[in-house]
C-alpha angles and dihedrals in degrees: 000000000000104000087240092057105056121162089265094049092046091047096052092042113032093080098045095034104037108002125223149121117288106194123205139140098263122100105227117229107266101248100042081049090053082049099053100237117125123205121233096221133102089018129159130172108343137171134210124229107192119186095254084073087251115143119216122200120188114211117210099182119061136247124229097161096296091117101245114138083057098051094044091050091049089059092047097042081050105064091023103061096222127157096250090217084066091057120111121162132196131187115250129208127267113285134152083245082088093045135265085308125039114197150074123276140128093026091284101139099099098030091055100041102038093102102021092062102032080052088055099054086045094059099049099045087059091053088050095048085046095054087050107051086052084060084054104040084229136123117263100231080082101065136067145177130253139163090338091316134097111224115207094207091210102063101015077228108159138212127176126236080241093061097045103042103090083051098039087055097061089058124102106259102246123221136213084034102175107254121219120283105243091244098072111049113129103189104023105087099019120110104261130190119238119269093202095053094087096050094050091044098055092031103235085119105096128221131192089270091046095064114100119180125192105274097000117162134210127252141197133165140219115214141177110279085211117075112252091007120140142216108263097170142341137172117212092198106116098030082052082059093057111107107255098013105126100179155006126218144180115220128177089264091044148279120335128215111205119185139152087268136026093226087058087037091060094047088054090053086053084052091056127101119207127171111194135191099231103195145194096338086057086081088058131086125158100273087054091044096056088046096067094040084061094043095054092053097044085053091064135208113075120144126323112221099166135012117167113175128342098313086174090052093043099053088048094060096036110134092213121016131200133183128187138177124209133173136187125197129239119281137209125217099228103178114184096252107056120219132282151116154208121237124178104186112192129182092258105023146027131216123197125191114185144143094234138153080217123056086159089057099049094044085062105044079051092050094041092046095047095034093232120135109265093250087063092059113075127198130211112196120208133194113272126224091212131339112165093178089311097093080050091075118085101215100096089046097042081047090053090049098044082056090052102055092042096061098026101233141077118288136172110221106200127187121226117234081258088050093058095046111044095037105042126116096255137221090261117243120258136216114181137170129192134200118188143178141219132200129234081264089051094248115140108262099170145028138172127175128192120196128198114189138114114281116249121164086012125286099305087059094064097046103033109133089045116044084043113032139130106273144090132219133149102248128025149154144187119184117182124201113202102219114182121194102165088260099134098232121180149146109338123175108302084000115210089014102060095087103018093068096046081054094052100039086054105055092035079061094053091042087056091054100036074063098056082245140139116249104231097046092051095046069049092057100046098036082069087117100040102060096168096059088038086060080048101053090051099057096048089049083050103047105047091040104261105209098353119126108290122196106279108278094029122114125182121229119199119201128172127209127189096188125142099009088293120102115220132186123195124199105185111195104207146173137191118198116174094353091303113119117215110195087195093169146019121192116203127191110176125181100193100154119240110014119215098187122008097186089053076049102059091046095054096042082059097037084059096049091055098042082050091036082058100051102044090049108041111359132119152122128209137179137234120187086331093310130113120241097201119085110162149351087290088067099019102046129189121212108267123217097261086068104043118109128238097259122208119198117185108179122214115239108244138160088193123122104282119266124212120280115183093074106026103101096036095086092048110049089069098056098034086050094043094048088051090057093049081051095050091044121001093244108135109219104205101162138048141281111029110243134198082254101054089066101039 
């Protein structure tokens, strides 16, 4: 949103200046209502019907490729009856009318706002049909909307939203209003282009690193290379000396560079000299790391998190028992636009500009690092060129603003590529062994499972996809140890899931074959108490030709995932000639109830494969003496475009609440591709990533 026009401001001046209906959930006072002034306050989602016919939807979560300022305006258009070509859309500021957090994480975008928005367009198209039966001196029972006009069916007389909206806003905002059947949705569920692909392709949509301010500055930062390590002294002579740098200043994270340009602001950072006292992590680097993953788990106890049946007992009388270990690395986040952020601290106010998943979260670190009350700090959400749970964190924004309020003026702090990667909050790393059990007819009878990582989101969160995941057998049991080495870990992609189910649908895998099985009727028998992922996993057999005849030298690998209230199934077909893996086909069945739009679907059920397909075949991050090794995509590679996959997605048809969607298909792509392999060449891959030497 343009820094003039801010959610207040449009609020006070858009019924005396343009006219119009602004639709919420707040019943305003009577007599501001017969006046024709609407509060700002108690607001939820609302929409604006100006008299040029042109609605307005404000979205109050963000948008980072995810397709979400598509998929809210099509719940609104729905149950509004608006002409879609007469849709725009803008990001508001942080207020309680969104709720006590304001942001995007967990694919909830679409689970938290199905019936909030819909509710919304419904609303508003009854006030509009109300306004226009008074104009008519008819019921309104004979009249009904339709593409951004109210139809008196008498008659067949016409008049335009544009037309009604000064007189629909002066009417009280109804409740219970019926919401659509289903059955007669005309833009929910159809394949929808993007609203926001115009803007991006002709660039008038701003990122963070789009925003300029009158006399902003440029920003970097030096920071410790060692995790939890401090300034102890530093001398800004030489950087001083750089042409354009203005100032040098230390900051909690380190010591800032601020100069008329970033690039100069970078040289003077070169130019500086720090001394820092690393610390404790100093002492860790990746070998010592897994060790005491191992040990934590050989020691035993830890937290039980599930136990079904006598695990003990029924490993004891297994008539065939298997164990496995298996491990994945740390991972960084490395979205395309790298962080960064705009901050402008006044004495009596504070402005924050960010591409960020939480607008409530910046607009507390601004308040807490300037002091202000939270209602004094405003936030201006851009549009993110990647996030994947990394955006979600507060440090690059409460850094911006620390910067801010050193210097007194507005100033844009922007990461390198090497900041990002060496000084994220990382997928943790994982360590995680199995024992299992068969029965005399080679079903899996037992299964415990015991997890070493570092705790983020409590102990659910790290072993989420196992302890509660979709089958059923008659003893189990999942333990988690909480190991801490200094490394930041946080929200990645599918979070916990992300490995764990890599970890499960592998040893389910090996289960299956140590039976004599195949893998998809024995995920069937014990799905028997799952039935939408076992529609799912149908579809998917069927569709990638599940034990029908493959080219020779392809074998075909199955994984199920259970992750965001959607259920997903991945069937990888895969060869490996000469050591060299091919992934020439993934196969995706997602029942993610109602689906909004099927075509934003598809893409981010790509989009998840690849991000997954990246990290199971090339990404990882490892420590030296607390410091990262990794530093960019020569040495943290992404999977390019000669080695995707044809990718094949087949929804489900559901009229279900929606599930999530952005990060339904990542989990899955590692163990689907990794069983496949074992298919093709009965090599067991039970780390990642997959190396050269894995398939020799």
């Amino acid at each position: 949103m343009n820094a003039a026009l801010n959610r207040r401001n449009f609020l006070r001046t858009s019924a005396a200046a343009a006219g119009g209906l602004l639709v919420g959930f707040y019943i305003p006072e009577r007599t501001k209502a017969a006046a024709g002034i609407l509060t700002d306050s108690k607001l939820n989602a609302w929409v604006h019907v100006g008299s040029d016919d042109k609605v307005t939807l404000f979205i109050h979560k963000a948008e980072m490729g995810q397709g979400t300022v598509t998929s809210l305006s099509m719940l609104l258009a729905e149950e509004l009856e608006c002409d879609w070509a007469k849709i725009h859309t803008e990001f508001p500021g942080v207020s309680r009318e969104y709720g006590q957090s304001q942001g995007v994480v967990g694919s909830q975008s679409i689970r938290s706002s199905w019936n909030t928005l819909r509710q919304a367009g419904a609303g508003a198209r009854e006030m509009l049909i109300q306004a226009a039966a008074q104009q008519w001196g008819v019921d309104k029972s004979q009249c009904r909307a339709e593409y951004s006009t109210v139809i008196n069916t008498a008659s067949n007389a016409r008049l335009s939203y544009g037309s009604l909206a000064d007189a629909a806003s002066r009417l009280p905002i109804p409740t219970g209003v019926a919401l659509k059947d289903p059955l007669r949705f005309k833009i929910i569920g159809k394949p929808t282009r993007r609203l926001d692909t115009p803007s991006k392709v002709d660039g008038s949509a701003t990122f963070g690193l789009d925003v300029r301010l009158p006399g902003m500055l440029y920003a970097v930062i030096e920071r410790c290379p060692v995790f939890g390590g401090k300034v102890a002294s530093f001398d800004a002579t030489k950087a001083k000396a750089v042409p354009g740098v203005k100032d040098v200043v230390q900051v909690s994270s380190g010591v800032a560079v601020v100069a008329e340009n970033t690039w100069a602001a970078m040289e003077g950072r070169r130019k500086l000299t720090v001394k820092f006292d690393e610390g404790a992590v100093a002492a860790f680097s990746t070998p010592g790391i897994t060790k005491s993953f191992i040990d934590a788990v050989e020691l035993g106890g830890g937290a039980s998190l599930r136990k079904d049946g006598d695990s003990v007992a029924a490993l004891a009388g297994a008539v065939k028992k298997l164990d496995a270990v298996y491990q994945t690395p740390y991972l960084a986040h490395a979205p395309m636009e790298p962080l960064n952020c705009t901050a402008w601290v006044k004495p009596d106010s504070c402005e924050i500009w960010a591409s960020t998943q939480g607008q409530s979260t910046a607009r507390n670190v601004g308040a807490r690092v300037t002091g202000l009350p939270p209602e004094k700090v405003t936030v201006y959400t851009e549009y993110m060129g990647g996030g994947f749970g990394r955006r979600a964190r507060e440090d690059y924004m409460g850094e911006s603003v620390e910067i801010s309020k050193a210097i007194g003026g507005p100033v844009k702090l922007t990461w390198t590529r090497e900041d990002d990667m060496q000084h994220d909050a990382y997928r943790p790393a994982s360590y995680c062994k199995f024992a299992g059990g068969l029965d005399a007819e080679g079903w899996p009878s037992v299964w415990t499972t015991a997890i070493a990582c570092t705790m983020f989101g409590g102990n659910g969160t790290a072993v989420e996809g196992i302890h509660n995941g979709p089958y059923t057998l008659p003893n189990m049991q999942v333990d988690y140890h909480n190991v801490d080495p200094g490394i930041p870990v946080s929200y990645w992609r599918s979070v916990g899931y992300s490995q764990n189910v890599f970890f499960g649908e592998s040893f389910i895998d090996e289960m299956a074959h140590a039976g004599g099985k195949d893998p998809v009727e024995l995920r069937r028998r014990l799905l028997a108490k799952s039935p939408r992922m076992l529609v799912a996993l149908d579809l998917a057999a069927a569709k990638a030709g599940w034990g029908k005849p493959l080219p020779a030298g392809h074998a075909l690998g199955v994984s199920v995932a259970n992750n965001i209230g959607s259920n997903t199934v991945q069937i990888a077909e895969v060869s490996v000639v000469a050591g060299k893996l091919k992934i020439h086909r993934v196969v995706c069945a997602v029942d993610c109830g109602q689906v909004v739009n099927p075509a934003g679907v598809a893409q981010q059920i790509e989009s998840g494969i690849t991000f997954g397909l990246s990290a199971a075949l090339k990404g990882g991050i490892t420590i030296k003496n607390g410091r990262v090794e990794q530093s960019n995509f020569f040495d943290y590679d992404v999977v390019r475009i000669d080695e995707m996959p044809k990718v094949e997605v087949h929804l489900v048809p559901s009229n279900a609440a929606p599930g999530g969607i952005g990060e339904a298909s990542t989990p899955g792509i590692a163990p689907a591709v990794c069983n496949a392999i074992f298919a093709a060449t009965g090599k067991r891959i039970r780390s990642l990533p997959i190396r050269a030497a894995d398939l020799a």
